[in-house]
N, C-alpha and C positions, 0 to 999 in steps of 0.2 A: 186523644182518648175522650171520649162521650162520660157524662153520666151512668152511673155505675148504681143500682138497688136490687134488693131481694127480687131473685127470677131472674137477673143479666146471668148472662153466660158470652162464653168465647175468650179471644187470648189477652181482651183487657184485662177481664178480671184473674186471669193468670197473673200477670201482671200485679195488679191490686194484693193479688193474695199472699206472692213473692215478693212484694217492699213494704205489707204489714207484717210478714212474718220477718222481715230483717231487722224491722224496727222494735221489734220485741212483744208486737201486739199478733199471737197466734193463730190463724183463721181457723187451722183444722187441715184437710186435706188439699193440696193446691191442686184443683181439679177443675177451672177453669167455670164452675158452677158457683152465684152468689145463692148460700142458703143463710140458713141461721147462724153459724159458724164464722162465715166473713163478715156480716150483719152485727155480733156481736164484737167482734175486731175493730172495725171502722168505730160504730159507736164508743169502744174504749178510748182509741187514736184521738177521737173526736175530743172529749173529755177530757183529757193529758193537754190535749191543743187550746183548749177554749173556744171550741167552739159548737153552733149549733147540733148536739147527738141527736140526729135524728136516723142517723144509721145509714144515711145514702151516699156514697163519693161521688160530689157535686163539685162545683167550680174551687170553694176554697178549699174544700177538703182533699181535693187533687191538686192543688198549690200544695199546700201542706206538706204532703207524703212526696213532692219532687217529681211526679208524675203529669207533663206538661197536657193539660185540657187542650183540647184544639181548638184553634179561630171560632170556628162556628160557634161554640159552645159558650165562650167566653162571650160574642155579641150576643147572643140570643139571652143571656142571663141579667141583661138588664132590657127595663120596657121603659125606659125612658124616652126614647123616641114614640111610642106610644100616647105619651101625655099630652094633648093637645088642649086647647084652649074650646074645644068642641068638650071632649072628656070631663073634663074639668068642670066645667058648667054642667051638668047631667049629675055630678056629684054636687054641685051647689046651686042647687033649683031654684033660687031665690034672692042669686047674689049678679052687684052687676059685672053683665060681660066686661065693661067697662076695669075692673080691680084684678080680674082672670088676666087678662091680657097686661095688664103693668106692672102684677107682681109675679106673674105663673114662672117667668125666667130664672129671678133671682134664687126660687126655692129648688128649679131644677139645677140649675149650677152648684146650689151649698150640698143637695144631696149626691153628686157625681164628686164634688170633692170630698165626700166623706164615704164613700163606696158606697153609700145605702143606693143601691138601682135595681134592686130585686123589686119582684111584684110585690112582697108582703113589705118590703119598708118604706116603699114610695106610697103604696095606698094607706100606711100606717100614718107618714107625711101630712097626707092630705086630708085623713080622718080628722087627724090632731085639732086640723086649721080650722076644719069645720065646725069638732065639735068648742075652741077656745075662739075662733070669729068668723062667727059665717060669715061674714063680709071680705072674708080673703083678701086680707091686708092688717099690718102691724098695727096695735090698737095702742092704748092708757088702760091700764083697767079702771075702770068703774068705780064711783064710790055705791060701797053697801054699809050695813047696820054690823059687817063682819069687822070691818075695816078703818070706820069713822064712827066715834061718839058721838051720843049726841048731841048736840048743840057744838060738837068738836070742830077742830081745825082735820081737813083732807087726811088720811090717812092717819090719824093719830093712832090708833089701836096697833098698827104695825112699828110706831118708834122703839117700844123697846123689847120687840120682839127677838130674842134672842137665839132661837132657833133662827132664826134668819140673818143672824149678825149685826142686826141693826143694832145701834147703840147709842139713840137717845132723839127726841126731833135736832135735824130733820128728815133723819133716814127715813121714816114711813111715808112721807111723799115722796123722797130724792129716788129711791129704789121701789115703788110699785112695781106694778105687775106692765112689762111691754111686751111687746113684741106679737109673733105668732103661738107662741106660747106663754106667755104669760110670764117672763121672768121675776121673779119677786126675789128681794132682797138683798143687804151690801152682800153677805157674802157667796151669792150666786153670781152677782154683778161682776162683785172681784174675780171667781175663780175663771168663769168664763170667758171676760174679758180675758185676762192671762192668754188663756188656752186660744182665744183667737186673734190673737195680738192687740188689742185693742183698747182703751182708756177708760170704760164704761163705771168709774167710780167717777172719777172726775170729769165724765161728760155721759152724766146717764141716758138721757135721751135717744144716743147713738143706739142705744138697740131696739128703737123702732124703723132705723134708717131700713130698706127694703134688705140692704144684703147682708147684715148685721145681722136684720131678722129671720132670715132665712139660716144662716149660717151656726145660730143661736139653739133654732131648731133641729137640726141636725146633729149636733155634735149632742145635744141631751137625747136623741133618740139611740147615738151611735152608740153613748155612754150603756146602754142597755139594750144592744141589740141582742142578744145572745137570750137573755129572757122573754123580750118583747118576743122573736121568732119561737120561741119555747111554749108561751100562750096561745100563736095563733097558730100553732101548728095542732095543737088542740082544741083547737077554732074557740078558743074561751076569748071573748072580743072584749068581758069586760076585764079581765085580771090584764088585759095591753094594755088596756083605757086607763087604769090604776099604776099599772108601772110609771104612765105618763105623770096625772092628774090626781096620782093618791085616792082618788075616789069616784065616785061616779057620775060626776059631774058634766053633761053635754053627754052622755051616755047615747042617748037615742040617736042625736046626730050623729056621729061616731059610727057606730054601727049601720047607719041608715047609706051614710057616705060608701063607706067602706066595702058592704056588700052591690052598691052601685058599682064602685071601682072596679072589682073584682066580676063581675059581667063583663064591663066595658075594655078589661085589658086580658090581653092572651097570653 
């Protein structure tokens, strides 16, 4: 079964229309026609499910309903092979080949283990990197005037940052901001580590390691895929930027990458 949207017609969407009307979500007439009727069904399905309503039966939304997508559909729905170390550099005009090429692996592997291989999450991926290190590779964050007092010791403003979990020095340096995204704080540190098996209180530094860092990234994208694809399907680039980043920080790069990406992949 192909993808399915408003204007398909033929015995898929028979099909479509006959296992959302089983499932309790009513399309209207089973007539083989996707109008507004099936349109509004899917989108319900979608919703109940968790996932992206944007009202088309695409790859997961025919997982979903039991209704097996064919081969084709299923490789073509990621452009991962697509991502090259040529691509990659066109999105980061300034950074060297040299970090494209040693780190470019690690982020495609954490993003294939986390299903993100669609076009909008892998260029969301790669926005991210840009717009938190153009340098495309795991960083320290930085001391600022946000983060260190004056005359202070490294990170002292984040010791007893309690939205963050820290709880007292030396958590504001132990837990800065690593990686490809910036991870800050114990209890990011902690939850994350958990979730990818990994010791990252007791050896913070691992989430600069390259596949740490990737893998780091990923799973905070995954954690909001469903919104992230919700903004950029209404091409709003900066409400992604902020699901990410809280705010608008690296904004231009972000966007600048991003709309690169999106030329350069089909």
């Amino acid at each position: 079964m192909q993808i399915l949207q408003l204007n398909s017609s033929g015995a898929d969407v028979v099909r479509l229309q006959e296992k959302l009307k089983s499932l309790g979500f009513n399309p209207g007439s089973i007539d083989g026609d996707f109008g507004p009727g099936t349109q509004a069904a899917v989108v319900a399905f979608q919703r109940s499910e968790g996932l992206l309503a944007d009202g088309i039966a695409g790859l997961k939304t025919l997982k979903a309903l039991g209704l097996e997508p064919e081969p084709e559909l299923i490789a073509a729905s990621s452009v991962i092979s697509q991502v090259t170390v040529g691509v990659v550099s066109r999105m980061f005009p300034l950074t060297p080949l040299d970090n494209i090429k040693k780190y470019l692996p690690a982020v495609l592997a954490a993003l294939q283990k986390f299903g993100l291989t669609d076009k909008h999450m892998v260029l969301m991926a790669l926005a991210t990197i840009r717009a938190e290190t153009a340098g495309f590779q795991p960083i320290d964050e930085g001391k600022s005037r946000f983060n260190t007092s004056p005359g202070g010791k490294p990170f002292d403003l984040y010791n007893n940052r309690r939205d963050l979990g820290n709880q007292g020095p030396p958590d504001g340096n132990s837990f800065k901001g690593r990686g490809f995204i910036q991870l800050t704080g114990r209890s990011n540190y902690q939850t994350i580590g958990k979730e990818l098996g990994v010791d990252l209180i007791g050896d913070p530094a691992m989430a600069n390691k390259p596949n740490i860092a990737a893998e780091v990234l990923a799973l905070f994208l995954k954690r909001k895929e469903i919104k992230i694809k919700e903004a950029l399907l209404e091409n709003d680039l900066r409400r992604a930027r902020r699901l990410v980043n809280g705010g608008s920080h690296g904004l231009d790069a972000f966007t600048e990458a991003y709309r690169t990406g999106e030329k350069l992949l089909s």
